[in-house]
N, C-alpha and C positions, 0 to 999 in steps of 0.2 A: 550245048556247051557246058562247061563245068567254070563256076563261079566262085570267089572264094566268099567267106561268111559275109563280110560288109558290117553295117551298123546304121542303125536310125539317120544317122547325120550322114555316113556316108555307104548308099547303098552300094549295091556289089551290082546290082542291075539296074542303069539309071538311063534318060532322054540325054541325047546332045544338050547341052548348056543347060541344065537342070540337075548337078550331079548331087541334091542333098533330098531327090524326093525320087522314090523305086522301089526294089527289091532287097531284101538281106535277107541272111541266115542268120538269125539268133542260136539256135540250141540245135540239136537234131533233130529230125523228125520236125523243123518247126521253120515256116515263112514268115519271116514280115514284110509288113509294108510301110514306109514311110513318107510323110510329106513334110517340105519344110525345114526336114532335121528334126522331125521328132513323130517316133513311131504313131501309128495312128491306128496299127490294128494287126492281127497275127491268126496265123492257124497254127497251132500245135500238134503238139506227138499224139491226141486221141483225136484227134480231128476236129477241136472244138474253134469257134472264132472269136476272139477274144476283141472287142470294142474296147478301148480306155484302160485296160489293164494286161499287164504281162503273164499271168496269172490267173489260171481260175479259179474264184471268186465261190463255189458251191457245187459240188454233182459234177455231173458229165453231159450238164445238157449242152445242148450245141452250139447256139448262138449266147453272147454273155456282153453284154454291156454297163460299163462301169463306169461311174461320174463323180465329180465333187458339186455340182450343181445341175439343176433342176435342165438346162438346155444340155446338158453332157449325158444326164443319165435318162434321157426322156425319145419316145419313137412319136414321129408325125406321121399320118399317111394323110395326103390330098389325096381330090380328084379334079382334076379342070375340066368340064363339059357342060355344055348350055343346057342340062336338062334336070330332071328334078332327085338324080340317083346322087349316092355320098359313097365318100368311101368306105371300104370294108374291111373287117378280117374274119377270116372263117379257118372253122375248124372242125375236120375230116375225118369220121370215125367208120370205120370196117373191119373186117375179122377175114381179110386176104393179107398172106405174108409178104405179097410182091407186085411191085409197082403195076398198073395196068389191066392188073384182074380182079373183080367183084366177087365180095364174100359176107351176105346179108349180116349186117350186125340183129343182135335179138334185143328181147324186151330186159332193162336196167343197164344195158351196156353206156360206159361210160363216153360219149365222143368227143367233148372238152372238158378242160379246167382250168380257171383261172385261183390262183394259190397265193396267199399274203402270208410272208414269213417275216421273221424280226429277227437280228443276232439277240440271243439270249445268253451270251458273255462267253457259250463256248460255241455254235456254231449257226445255223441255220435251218437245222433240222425240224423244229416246232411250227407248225402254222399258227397262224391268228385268226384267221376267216377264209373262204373259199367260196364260190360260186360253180358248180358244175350242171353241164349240161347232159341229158342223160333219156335214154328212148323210155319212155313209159306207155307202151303196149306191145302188140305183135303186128313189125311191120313188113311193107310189101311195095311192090314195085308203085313208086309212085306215092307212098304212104310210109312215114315216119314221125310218126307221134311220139312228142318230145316235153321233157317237163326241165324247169330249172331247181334248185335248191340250193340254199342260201345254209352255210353253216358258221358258227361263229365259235373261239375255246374260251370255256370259262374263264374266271379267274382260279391258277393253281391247276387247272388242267393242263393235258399235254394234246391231247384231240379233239380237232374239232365235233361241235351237237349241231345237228339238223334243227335250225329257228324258223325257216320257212321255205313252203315250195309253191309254184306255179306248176299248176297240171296239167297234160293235155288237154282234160278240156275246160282249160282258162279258170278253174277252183283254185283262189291262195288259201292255202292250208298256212297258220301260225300255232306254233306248238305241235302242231299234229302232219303226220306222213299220207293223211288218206281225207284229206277235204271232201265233204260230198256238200259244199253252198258254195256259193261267189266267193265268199269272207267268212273261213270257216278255222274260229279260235278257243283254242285251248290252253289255257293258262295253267303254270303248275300250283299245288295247293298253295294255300294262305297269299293267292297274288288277284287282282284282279285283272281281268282278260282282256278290260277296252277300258280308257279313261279318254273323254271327248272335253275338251275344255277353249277356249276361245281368248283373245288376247288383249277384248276389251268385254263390258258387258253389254254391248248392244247386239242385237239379234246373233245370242247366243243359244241356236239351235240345229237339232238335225232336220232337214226334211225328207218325205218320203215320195216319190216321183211313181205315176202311174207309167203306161209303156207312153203314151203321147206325152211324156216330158211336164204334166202337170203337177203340181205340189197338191197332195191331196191330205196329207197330214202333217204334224212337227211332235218334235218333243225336246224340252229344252229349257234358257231362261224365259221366265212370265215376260220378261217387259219387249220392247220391239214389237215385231211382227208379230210373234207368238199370241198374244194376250194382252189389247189393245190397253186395259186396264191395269195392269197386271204387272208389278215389280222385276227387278231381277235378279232378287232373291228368295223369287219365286220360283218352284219347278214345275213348269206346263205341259198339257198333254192338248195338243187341239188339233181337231179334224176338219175336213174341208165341209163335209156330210153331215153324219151320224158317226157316231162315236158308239163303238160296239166292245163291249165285255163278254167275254167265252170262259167258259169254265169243260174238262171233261173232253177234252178235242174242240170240235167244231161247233161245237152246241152254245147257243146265245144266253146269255144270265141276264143281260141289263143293258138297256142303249139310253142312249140320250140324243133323240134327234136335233135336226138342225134350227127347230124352236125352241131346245131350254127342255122340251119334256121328257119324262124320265120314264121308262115303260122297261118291266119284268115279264117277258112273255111266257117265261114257265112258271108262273107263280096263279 
């Protein structure tokens, strides 16, 4: 049938005894919908779904949810099941033009991104930070090796810099694009690259764990655990063993074993 426009309050498509929550026609090319007497949501002339606003709010993405507070502009997904899964959202990356059909994505292709933009007084165009997910290698049926990267825009800049990635294989690179350790950092000149600092001074150290989870060395404040004796304005070096000096690679200069003696074997 054919309907005339309606409005928010009074749709043009509504339930027996409910006639302020239905259907209308706002504009051309454009649906609403209303509950209540007051719009609650619209498709428009490009096809975009407009949540909270009459108007699109940036771009032509498709979905657009607009709020004046934190429960208007915010998406929950639950999951209800007795078991130990949560809910999810995912994101779909291929290099097929059409629903249905399989078209391997390759090695850097992009398959999500989450994007943090600010009005910067004229529009939304500028990001602030980004999180992209992205194939880092050559994959294959069954195989999709995937790293993330972390970018954040200076102060005065317009684009975002790469500050850190996760690599396929589990390397966080900081400063640097090609990690080859667990914790692999690069700082730029005149900064330094790690500052470890504690928020009282009692066992104010790092320790070093063997593969069976044992503490086999520290370095750090004197006092505490570190260096029974030993201040903590002290900076400690202690081993569980022997304490071993290398010079030249691998090559031993000076130990101090786990009695106090101090032996130079190339000497």
């Amino acid at each position: 049938g054919t309907f005339a426009d309606g409005s928010a309050g009074a749709p043009s498509i509504t339930n027996t005894g409910d006639t302020n929550t239905g259907i209308f026609f706002p504009a051309a090319d454009t649906v609403g919908f209303g509950t209540g007497g007051t719009e609650a949501a619209r498709f428009d002339s490009s096809r975009r779904l407009l949540i909270g606003s009459t108007a699109s709010q940036e771009n032509n993405h498709r979905l657009q949810i607009t709020g004046g507070d934190q429960a208007t502009s915010s998406i929950s997904v639950s999951r209800l099941s007795a078991d130990q899964y949560g809910a999810h959202i995912e994101y779909l990356g291929t290099r097929s033009t059409s629903v249905g059909s399989n078209t391997i994505v390759q090695d850097n292709d992009t398959l999500g991104l989450l994007i943090f933009r600010g009005d910067d007084g004229t529009d939304f165009a500028t990001e602030a930070a980004s999180i992209t997910g992205e194939v880092d290698g050559t994959p294959g049926s069954n195989d999709m090796p995937g790293r993330l990267v972390f970018k954040t825009t200076a102060d005065g800049a317009a684009t975002g810099t790469e500050r850190m990635r996760i690599d396929s294989g589990g390397n966080v690179g900081i400063g640097t694009s090609s990690p080859t350790a667990a914790l692999d950092v690069l700082a730029p000149s005149n900064q330094e690259p790690l500052i470890l600092g504690v928020t009282t001074n009692s066992f104010g150290y790092v320790p070093f764990r063997n593969a069976a989870g044992s503490d086999v060395g520290y370095f750090g404040l004197g006092g505490g655990a570190v260096v029974a004796t030993g201040s903590v304005s002290d900076f400690a070096v202690r081993s569980q063993g022997n304490l071993l000096f290398a010079s030249g690679g691998a090559t031993e200069r000076m130990r101090i074993d786990s009695t106090g003696a101090v032996t130079m074997p190339h000497q």
